[in-house]
N, C-alpha and C positions, 0 to 999 in steps of 0.2 A: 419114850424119847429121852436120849441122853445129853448132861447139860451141855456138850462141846455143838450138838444140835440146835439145842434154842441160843445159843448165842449166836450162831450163824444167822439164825431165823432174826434176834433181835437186831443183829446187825444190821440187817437186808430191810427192818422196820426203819429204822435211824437213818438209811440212807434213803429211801422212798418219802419217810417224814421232809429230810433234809434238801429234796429237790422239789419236797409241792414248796416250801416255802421260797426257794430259790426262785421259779420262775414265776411265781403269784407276786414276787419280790421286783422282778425283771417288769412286771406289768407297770410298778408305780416309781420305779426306780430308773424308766426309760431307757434311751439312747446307748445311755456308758453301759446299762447293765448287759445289755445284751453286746455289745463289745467287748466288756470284761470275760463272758462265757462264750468269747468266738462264737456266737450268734453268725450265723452265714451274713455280711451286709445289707443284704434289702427286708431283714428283719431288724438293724437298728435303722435304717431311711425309715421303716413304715413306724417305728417307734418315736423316730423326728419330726415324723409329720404328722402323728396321729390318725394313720389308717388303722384298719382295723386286723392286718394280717398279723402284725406281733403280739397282740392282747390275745386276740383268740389262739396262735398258734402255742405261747406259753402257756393260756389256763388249758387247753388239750391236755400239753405235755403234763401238768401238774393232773391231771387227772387221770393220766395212764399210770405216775409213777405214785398216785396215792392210791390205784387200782392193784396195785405191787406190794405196797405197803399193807392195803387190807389183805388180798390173796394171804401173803405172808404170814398176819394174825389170826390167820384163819387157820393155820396149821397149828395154832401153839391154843386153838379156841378161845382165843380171847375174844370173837366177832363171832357171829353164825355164819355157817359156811356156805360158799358164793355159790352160784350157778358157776357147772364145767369147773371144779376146786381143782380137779390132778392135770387136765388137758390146758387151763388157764396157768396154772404154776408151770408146766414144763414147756411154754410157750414162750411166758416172761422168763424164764430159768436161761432158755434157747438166745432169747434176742439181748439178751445183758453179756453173756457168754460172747455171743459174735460181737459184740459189741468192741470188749474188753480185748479179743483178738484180731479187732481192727488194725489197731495198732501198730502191732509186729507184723503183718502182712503187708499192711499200705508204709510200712517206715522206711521198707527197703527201697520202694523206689518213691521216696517223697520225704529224705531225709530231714524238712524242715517240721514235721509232725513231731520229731522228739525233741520234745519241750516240756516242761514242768509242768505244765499245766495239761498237756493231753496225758503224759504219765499217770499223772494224778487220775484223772478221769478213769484210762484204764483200768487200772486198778478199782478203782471204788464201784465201776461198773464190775470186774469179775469176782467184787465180794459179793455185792449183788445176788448176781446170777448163781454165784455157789451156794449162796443163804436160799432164795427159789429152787434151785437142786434140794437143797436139803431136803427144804420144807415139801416139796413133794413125794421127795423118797419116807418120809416119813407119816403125810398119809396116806399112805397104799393099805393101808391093812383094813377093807372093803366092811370087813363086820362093826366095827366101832366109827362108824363116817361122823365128822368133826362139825 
């Protein structure tokens, strides 16, 4: 594996780290936080009112994108490797990817989406998804499994 590879890889770690702490963050951090991160509204209401849809739907989130983060380590073998390691990476690789081309697709007709802050997203969603490309294109080689 070449090092412009695991940097991708470590990249795609840093930004999975940096979103379980983000929404584990949104749990205690309430109302605004989930406003700050255009949170759809009736997940900062159920964080004003202390239902239970914004707690559970952020520790989810934080545990898909810590499930990305491992995925990820698990390319570079720093973790033992998961169940489904190549179909689980080119899944999350797929859905960071659409993710990141949300953007330019829905901008054109919903010109208020370009804004600094979905830019931003985009992006750091299609480092993502290129870091899970990576790291799956990199364990494909079936004789030495990770």
């Amino acid at each position: 594996m070449g090092h412009r590879s695991k940097l991708w890889i470590y990249l795609t770690m840093l930004i999975a780290a940096a979103g379980v702490v983000i929404h584990i963050g949104a749990v205690f951090g309430g109302a605004s936080w989930f406003e700050f991160f255009r949170a759809p509204p009736r997940f900062s209401t159920s964080a004003r009112e202390g239902t239970w849809l914004a707690p559970v739907a952020a520790l989810v989130i934080a545990a898909l994108m810590g499930s990305c983060g491992y995925y990820a380590a698990s390319a570079l073998k720093l973790v033992p490797r998961p169940p489904l390691q190549r179909p689980g990476l080119a899944v999350m690789a797929g859905a960071c990817l659409i993710r990141a081309l949300l953007l330019p697709l829905l901008g054109t007709t919903h010109p208020e989406l370009w804004n600094t802050f979905e830019v931003v997203a985009a992006l750091i969603w299609g480092c993502a998804g290129i870091g899970l490309a990576v790291a799956f294109s990199c364990t494909g080689n079936r004789a030495n499994p990770g």
